[in-house]
DSSP file (Angstrom, degrees, kcal/mol; ACC not computed):
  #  RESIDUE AA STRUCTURE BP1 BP2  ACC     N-H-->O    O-->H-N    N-H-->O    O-->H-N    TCO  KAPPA ALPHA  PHI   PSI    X-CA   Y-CA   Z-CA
    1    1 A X              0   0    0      0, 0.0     2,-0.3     0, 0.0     0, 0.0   0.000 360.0 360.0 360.0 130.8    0.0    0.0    0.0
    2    2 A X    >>  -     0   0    0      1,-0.1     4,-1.9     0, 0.0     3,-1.2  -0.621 360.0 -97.5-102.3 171.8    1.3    3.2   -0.7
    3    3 A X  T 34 S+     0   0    0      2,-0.3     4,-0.1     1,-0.3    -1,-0.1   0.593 121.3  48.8 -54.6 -18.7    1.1    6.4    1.0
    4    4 A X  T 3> S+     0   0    0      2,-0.2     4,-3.3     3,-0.2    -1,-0.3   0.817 118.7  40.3 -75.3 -43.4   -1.8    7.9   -1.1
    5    5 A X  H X> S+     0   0    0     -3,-1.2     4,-1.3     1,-0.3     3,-0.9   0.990 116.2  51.2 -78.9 -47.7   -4.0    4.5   -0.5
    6    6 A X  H 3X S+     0   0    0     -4,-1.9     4,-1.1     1,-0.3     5,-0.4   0.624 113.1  39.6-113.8   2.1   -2.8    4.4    2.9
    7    7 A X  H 3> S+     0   0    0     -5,-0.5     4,-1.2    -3,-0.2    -1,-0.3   0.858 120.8  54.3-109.2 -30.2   -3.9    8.5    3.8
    8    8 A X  H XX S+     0   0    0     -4,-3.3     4,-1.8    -3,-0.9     3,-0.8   0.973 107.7  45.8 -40.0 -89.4   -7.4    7.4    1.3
    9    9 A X  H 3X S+     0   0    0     -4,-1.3     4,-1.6     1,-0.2    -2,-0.2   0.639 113.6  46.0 -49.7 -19.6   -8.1    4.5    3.5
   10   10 A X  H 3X S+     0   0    0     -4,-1.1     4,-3.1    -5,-0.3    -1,-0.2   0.736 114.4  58.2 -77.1 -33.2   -7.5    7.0    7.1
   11   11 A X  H <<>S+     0   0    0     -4,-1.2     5,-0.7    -3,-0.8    -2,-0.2   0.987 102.8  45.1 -35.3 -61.7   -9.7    9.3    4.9
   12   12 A X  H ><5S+     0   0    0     -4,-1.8     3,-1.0     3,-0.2     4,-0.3   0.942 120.0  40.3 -74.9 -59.1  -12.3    6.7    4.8
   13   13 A X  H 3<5S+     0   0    0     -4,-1.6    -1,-0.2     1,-0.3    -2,-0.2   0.728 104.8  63.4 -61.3 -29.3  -12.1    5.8    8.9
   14   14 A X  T 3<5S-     0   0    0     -4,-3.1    -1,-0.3    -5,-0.1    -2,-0.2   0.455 118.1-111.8 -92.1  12.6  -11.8    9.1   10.0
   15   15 A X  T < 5 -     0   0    0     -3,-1.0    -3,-0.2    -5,-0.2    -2,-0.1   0.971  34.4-140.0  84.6  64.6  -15.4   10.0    8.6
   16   16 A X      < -     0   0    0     -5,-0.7     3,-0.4    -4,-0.3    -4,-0.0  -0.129   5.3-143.2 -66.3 147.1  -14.4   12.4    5.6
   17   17 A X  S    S+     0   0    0      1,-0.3     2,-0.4     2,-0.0    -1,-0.2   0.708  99.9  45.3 -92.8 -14.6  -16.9   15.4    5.2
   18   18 A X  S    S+     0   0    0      1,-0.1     3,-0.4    -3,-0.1    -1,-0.3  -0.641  70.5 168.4-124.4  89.9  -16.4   14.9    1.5
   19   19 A X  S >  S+     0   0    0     -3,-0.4     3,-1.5    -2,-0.4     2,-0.7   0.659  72.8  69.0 -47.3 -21.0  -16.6   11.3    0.6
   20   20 A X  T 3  S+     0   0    0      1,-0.3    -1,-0.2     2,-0.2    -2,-0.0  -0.382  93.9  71.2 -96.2  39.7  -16.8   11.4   -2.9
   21   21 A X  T 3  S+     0   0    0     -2,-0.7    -1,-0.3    -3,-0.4    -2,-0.2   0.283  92.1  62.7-147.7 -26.6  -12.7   12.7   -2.4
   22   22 A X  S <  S+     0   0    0     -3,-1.5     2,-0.8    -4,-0.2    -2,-0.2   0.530  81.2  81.6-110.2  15.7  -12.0    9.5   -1.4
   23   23 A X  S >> S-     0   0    0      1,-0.2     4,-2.7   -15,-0.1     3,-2.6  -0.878  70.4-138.8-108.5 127.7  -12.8    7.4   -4.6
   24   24 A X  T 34 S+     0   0    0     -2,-0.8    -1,-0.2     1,-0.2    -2,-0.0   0.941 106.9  52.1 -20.4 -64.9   -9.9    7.4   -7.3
   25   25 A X  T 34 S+     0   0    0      1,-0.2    -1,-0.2    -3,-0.1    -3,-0.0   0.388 112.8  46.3 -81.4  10.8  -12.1    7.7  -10.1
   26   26 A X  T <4 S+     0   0    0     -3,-2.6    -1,-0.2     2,-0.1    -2,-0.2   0.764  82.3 118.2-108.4 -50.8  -13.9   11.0   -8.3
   27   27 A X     <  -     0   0    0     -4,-2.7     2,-0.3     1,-0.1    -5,-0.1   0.095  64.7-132.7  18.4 147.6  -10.6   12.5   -7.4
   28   28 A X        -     0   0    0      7,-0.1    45,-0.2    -7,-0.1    -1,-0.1  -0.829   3.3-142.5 -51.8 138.6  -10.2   16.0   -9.2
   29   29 A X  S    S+     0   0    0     -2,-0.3    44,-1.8     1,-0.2     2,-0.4   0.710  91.5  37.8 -86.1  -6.7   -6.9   16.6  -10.9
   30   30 A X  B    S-A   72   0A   0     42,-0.3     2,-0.5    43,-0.1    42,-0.2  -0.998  76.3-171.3-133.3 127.8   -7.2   20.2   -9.6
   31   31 A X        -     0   0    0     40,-1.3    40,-0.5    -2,-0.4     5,-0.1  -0.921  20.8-128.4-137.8 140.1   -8.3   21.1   -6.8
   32   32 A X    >   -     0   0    0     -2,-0.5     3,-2.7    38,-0.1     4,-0.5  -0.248  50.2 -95.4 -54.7 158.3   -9.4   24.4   -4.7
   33   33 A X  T 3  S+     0   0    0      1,-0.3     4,-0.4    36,-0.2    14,-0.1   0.320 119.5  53.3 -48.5  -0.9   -8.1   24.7   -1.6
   34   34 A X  T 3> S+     0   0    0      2,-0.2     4,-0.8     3,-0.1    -1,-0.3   0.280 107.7  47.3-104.3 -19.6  -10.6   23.4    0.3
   35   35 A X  T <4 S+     0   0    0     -3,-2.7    -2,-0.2     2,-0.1     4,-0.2   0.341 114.0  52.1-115.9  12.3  -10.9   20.0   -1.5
   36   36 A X  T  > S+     0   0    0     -4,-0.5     4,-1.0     2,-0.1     6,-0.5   0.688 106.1  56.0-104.9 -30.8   -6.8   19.7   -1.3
   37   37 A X  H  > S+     0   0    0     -4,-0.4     4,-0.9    -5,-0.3     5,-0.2   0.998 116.0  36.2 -36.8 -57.1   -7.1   20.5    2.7
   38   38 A X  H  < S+     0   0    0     -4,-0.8    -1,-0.2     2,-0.2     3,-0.1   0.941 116.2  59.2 -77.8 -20.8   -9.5   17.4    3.0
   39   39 A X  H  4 S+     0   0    0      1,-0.2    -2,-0.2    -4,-0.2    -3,-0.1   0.935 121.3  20.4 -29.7 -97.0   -7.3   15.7    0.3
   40   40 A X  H  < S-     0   0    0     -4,-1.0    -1,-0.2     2,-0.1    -2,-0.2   0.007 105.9-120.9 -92.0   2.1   -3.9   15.7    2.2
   41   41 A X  S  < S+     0   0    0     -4,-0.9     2,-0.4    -5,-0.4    -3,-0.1   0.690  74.2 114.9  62.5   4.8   -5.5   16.2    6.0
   42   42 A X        -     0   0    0     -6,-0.5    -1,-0.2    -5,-0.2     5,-0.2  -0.812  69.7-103.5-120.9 151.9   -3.8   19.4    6.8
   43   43 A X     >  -     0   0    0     -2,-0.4     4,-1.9     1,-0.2    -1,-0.1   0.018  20.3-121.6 -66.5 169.6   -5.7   22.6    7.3
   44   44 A X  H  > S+     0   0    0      1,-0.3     4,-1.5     2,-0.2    -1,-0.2   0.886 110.9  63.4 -80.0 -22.5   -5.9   25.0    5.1
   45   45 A X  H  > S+     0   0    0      1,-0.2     4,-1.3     2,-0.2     5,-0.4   0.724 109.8  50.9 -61.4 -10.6   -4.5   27.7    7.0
   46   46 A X  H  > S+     0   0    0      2,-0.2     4,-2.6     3,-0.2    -2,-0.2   0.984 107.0  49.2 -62.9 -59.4   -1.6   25.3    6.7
   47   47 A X  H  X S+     0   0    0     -4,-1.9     4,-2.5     2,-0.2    -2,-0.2   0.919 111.5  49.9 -53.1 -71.5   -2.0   25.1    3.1
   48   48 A X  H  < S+     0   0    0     -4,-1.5    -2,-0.2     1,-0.3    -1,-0.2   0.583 110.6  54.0 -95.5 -27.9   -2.1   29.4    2.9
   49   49 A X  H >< S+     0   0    0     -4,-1.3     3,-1.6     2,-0.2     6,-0.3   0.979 105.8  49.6 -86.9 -70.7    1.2   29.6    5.1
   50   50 A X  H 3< S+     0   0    0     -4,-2.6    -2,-0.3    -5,-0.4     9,-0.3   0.870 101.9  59.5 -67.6 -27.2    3.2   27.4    2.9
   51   51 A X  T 3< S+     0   0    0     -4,-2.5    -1,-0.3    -5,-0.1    -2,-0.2   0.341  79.6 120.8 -62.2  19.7    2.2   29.3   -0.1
   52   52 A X  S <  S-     0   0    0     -3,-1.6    -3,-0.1     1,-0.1     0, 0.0  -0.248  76.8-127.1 -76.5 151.2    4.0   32.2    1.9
   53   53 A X  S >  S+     0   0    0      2,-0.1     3,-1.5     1,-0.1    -1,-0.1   0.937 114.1  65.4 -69.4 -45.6    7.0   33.5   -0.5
   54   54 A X  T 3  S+     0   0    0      1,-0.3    -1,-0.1     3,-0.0    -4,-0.1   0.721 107.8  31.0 -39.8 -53.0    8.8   32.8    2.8
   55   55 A X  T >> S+     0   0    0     -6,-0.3     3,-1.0    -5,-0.1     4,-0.5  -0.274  78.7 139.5-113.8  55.7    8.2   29.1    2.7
   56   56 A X  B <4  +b   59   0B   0     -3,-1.5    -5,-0.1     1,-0.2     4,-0.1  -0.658  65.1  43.9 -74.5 148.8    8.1   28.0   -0.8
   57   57 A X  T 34 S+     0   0    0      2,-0.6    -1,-0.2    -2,-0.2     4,-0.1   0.082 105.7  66.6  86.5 -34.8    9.7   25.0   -1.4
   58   58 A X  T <4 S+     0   0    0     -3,-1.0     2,-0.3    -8,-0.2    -2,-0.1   0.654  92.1  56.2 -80.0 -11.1    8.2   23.3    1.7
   59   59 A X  B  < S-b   56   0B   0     -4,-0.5    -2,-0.6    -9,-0.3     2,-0.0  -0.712 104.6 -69.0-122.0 166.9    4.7   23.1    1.0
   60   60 A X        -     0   0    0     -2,-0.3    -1,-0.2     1,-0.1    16,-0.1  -0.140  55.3-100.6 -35.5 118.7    3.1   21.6   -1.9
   61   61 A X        -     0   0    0     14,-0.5    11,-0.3    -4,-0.1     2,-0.2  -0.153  47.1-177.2 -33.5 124.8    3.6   23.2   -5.7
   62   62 A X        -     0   0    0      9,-0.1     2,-0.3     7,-0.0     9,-0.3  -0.771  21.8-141.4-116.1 177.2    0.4   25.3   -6.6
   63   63 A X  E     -C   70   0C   0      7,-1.6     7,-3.5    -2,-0.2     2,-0.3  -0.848  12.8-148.0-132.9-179.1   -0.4   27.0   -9.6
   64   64 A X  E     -C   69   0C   0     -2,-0.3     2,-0.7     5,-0.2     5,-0.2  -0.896  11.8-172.4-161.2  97.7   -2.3   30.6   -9.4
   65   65 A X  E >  S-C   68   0C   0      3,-2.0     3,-0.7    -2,-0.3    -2,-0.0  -0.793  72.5 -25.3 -85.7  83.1   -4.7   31.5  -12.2
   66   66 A X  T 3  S-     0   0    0     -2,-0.7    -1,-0.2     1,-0.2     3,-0.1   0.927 124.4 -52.0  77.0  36.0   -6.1   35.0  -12.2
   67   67 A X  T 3  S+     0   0    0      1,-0.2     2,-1.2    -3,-0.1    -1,-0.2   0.557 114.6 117.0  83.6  -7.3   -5.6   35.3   -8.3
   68   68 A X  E <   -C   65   0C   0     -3,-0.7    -3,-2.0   -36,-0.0    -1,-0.2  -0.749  66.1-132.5-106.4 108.4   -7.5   31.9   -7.8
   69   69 A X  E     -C   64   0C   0     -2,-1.2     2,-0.4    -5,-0.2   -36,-0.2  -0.315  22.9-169.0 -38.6 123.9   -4.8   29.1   -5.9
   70   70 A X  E     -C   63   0C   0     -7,-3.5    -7,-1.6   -38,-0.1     2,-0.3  -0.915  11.4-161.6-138.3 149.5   -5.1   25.8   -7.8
   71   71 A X        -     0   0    0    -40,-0.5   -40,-1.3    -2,-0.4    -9,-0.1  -0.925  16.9-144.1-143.7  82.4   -3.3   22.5   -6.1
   72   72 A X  B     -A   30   0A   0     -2,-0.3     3,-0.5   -11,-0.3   -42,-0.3  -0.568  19.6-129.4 -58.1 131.4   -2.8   19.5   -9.3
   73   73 A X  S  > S+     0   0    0    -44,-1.8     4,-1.2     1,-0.3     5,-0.2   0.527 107.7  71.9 -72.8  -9.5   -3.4   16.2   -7.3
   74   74 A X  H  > S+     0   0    0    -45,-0.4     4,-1.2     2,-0.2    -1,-0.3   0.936  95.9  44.7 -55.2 -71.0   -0.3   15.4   -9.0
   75   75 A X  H  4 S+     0   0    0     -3,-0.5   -14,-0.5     2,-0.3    -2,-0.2   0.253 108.2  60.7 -31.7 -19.5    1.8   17.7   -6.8
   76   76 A X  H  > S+     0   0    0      2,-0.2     4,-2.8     3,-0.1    -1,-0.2   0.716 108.2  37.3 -94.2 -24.8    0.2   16.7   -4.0
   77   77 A X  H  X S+     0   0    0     -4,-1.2     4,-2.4     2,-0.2    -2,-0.3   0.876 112.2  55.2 -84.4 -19.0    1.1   13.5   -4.1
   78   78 A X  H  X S+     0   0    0     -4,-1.2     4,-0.6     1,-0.2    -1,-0.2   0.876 115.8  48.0 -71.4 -28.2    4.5   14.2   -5.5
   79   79 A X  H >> S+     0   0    0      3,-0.1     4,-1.3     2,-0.1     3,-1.3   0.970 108.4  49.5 -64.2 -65.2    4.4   16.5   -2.0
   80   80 A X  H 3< S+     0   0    0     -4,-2.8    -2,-0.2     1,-0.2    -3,-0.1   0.848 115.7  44.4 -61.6 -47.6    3.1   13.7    0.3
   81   81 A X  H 3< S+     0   0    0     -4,-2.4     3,-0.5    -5,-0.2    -1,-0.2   0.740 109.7  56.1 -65.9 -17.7    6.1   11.0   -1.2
   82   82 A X  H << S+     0   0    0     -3,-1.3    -2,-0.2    -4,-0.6    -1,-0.2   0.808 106.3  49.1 -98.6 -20.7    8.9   13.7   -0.9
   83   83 A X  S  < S+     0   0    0     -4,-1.3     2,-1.2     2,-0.0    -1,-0.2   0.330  81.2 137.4-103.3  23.3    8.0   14.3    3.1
   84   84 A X        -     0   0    0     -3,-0.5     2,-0.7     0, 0.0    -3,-0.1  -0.410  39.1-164.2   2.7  58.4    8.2   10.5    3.7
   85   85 A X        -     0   0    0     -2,-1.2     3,-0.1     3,-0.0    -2,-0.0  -0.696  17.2-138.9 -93.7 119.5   10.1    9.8    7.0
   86   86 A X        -     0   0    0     -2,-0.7     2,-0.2     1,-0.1    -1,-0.0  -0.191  24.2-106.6 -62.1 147.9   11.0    6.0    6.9
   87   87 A X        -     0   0    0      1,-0.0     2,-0.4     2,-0.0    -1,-0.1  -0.447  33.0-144.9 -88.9 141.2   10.6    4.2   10.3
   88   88 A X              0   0    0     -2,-0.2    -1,-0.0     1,-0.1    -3,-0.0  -0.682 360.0 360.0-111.4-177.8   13.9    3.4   12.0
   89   89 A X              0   0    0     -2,-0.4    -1,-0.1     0, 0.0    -2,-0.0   0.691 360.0 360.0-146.9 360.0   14.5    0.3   14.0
């Protein structure tokens, strides 16, 4: 299982307030900020800080159409695999 199915399937237990987010084939490849918050679990004020000039480079890639924040689900998962931490033992 990889980190996307495995953060789906906490999706799915933790009650999601948008189910339909947690089926593949419903997924948006772009998403407002509000459907990548429940996406990825972190709030959005979360989201609005790492889009900071200040911390670019930590937070997920966006793009920014005509003042409106766009998050490719692509970038979020390419976000979610790079902050990985492997268990040590």
């Amino acid at each position: 299982m990889n980190i996307h199915e495995d953060l789906r399937m906490q999706t799915i237990k933790a009650g999601s307030p948008s189910p339909e987010l947690v089926d593949e084939n419903v997924l948006p490849e772009n998403m407002k900020p509000s459907e990548a918050s429940r996406y990825t679990c972190i709030p959005q004020s979360t989201l609005a800080k790492l889009r900071m000039s200040a911390n670019r480079g930590r937070g997920p890639r966006f793009v920014k159409l005509s003042g409106t924040v766009i998050y490719r689900r692509s970038d979020l998962d390419a976000w979610i695999e790079k902050n990985v931490v492997e268990a040590t033992t």
